[in-house]
C-alpha positions in Angstrom: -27.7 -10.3 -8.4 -31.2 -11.0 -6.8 -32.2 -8.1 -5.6 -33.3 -9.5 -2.4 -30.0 -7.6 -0.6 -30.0 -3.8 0.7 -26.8 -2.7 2.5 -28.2 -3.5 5.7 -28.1 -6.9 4.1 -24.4 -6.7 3.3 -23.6 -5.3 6.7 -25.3 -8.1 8.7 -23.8 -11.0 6.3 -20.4 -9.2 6.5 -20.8 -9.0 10.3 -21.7 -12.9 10.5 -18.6 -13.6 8.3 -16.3 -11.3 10.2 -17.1 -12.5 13.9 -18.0 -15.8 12.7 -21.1 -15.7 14.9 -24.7 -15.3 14.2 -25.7 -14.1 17.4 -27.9 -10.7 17.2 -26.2 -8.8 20.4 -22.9 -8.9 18.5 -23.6 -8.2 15.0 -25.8 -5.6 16.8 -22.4 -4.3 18.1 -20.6 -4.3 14.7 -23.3 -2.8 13.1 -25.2 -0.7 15.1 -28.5 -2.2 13.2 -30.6 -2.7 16.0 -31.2 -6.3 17.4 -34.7 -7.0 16.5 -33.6 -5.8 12.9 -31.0 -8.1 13.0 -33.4 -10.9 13.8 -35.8 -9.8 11.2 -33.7 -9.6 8.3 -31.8 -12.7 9.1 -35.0 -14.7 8.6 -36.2 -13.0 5.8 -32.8 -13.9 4.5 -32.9 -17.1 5.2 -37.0 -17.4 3.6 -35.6 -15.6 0.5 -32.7 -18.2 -0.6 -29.7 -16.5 0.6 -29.1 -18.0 3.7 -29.8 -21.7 2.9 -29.0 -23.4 6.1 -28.2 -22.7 10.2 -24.9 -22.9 8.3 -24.8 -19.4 6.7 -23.7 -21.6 3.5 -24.5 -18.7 0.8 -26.2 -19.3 -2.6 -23.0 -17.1 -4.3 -25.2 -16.8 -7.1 -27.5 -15.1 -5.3 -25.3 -12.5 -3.5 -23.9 -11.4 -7.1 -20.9 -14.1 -6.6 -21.7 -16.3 -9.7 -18.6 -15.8 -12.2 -16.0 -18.6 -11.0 -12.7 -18.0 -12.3 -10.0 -21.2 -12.2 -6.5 -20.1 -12.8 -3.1 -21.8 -13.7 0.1 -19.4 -12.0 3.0 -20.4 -13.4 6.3 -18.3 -11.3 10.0 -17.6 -11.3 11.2 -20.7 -8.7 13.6 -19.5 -6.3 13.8 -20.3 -2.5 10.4 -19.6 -0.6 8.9 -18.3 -3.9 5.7 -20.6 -3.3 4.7 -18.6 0.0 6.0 -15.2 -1.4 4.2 -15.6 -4.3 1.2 -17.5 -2.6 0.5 -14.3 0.1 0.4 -12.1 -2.7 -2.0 -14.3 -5.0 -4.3 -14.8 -1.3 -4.7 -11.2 -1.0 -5.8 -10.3 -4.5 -9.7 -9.6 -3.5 -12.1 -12.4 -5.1 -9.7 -15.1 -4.8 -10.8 -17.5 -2.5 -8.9 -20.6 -3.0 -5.2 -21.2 -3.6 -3.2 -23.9 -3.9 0.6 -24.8 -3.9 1.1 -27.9 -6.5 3.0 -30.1 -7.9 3.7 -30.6 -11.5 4.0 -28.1 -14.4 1.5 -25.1 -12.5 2.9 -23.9 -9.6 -0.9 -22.4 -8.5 -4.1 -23.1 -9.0 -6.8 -20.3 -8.3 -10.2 -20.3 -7.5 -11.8 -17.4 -7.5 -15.6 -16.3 -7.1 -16.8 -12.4 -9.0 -19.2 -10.2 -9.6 -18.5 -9.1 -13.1 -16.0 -9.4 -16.1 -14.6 -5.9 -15.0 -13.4 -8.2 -11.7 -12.1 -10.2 -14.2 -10.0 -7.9 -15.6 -8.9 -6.8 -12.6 -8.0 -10.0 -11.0 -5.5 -10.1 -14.9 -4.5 -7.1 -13.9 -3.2 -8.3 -10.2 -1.9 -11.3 -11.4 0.2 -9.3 -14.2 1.3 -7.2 -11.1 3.3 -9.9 -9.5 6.5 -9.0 -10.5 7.7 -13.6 -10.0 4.2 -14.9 -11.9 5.7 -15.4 -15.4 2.5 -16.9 -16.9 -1.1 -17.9 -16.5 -4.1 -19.5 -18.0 -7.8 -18.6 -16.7 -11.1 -20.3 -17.5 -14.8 -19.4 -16.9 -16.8 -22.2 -15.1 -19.4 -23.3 -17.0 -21.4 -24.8 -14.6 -20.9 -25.7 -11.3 -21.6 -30.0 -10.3 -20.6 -29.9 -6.7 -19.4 -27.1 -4.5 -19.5 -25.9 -0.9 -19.4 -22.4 0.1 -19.9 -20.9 3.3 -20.3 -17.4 4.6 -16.4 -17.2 5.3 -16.5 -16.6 1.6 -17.5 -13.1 2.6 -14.3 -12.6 4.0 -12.2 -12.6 0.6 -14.2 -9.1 -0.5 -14.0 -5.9 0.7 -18.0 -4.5 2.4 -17.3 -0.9 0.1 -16.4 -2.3 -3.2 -18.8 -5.3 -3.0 -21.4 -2.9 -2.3 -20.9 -1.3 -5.3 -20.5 -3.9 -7.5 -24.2 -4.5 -6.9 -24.9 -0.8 -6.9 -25.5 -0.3 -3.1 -24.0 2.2 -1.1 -22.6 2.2 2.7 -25.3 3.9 4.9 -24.7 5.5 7.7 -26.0 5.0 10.8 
């Protein structure tokens, strides 16, 4: 990760992504960072890369997001198994894309990480899932197109993507 984030960082992105609003009263109010802070940081975020447009699109590399995960879910079919199974996949954290399909996968996954320890933890979810009887996972390469916006934020937890870059939660 660039090292262009501090937690105050994380808090005002999280707030963003959370109210879905980039107005400085109201993360003011989530975060209790004051409002000219707010301002500050949000343009020095936006100078250093990690906000690249009025958008709050995110360079994911940039915020420690760069591992892309794509997995095959293959599950036990029974009746309303694809939304059973599909909750649980949506609420494993760092999955942020899934997809009901047709053919021989039942799921496809997409999922953005920090680290290979996510990694294994996202295997380790997955083999959780009492209905998933198989799966296959690949490491993206390299990314041709893409479009991520700060609603990716929303598939993380603030604490453990925190530390997964080494911050901490401060306190107010």
């Amino acid at each position: 990760m660039n090292n262009t984030l501090d937690e105050r960082d994380v808090k005002i992105l999280f707030a963003i992504a959370d109210r879905e609003t980039d107005n400085t009263e109201i993360i003011h109010e989530e975060t209790g960072i004051p409002k000219s802070t707010v301002h500050y940081r949000l343009q020095n975020l936006k100078e250093a890369g990690v906000i690249t447009n009025d958008l709050y699109e995110l360079d994911l590399d940039e915020v420690g997001l760069g591992l892309t995960v794509i997995s095959e879910v293959w599950a036990e079919f029974d009746e309303g198994y694809h939304e059973r199974v599909g909750e649980q996949l949506a609420d494993i954290e760092g999955i942020n894309q899934v997809y009901f399909t047709m053919g021989d996968t039942d799921f496809i996954l997409i999922g953005r990480l920090t680290s290979r320890d996510m990694v294994e933890r996202l295997v380790e979810d997955y083999e959780s899932i009492d209905e998933i009887n198989r799966t296959s996972s690949k490491f993206v390469i390299s990314t041709i197109k893409t479009s991520e916006g700060i609603g990716t934020l929303r598939d993380y937890d603030r604490a453990s993507f925190l530390e997964a870059h080494g911050l901490s939660d401060e306190t107010e």
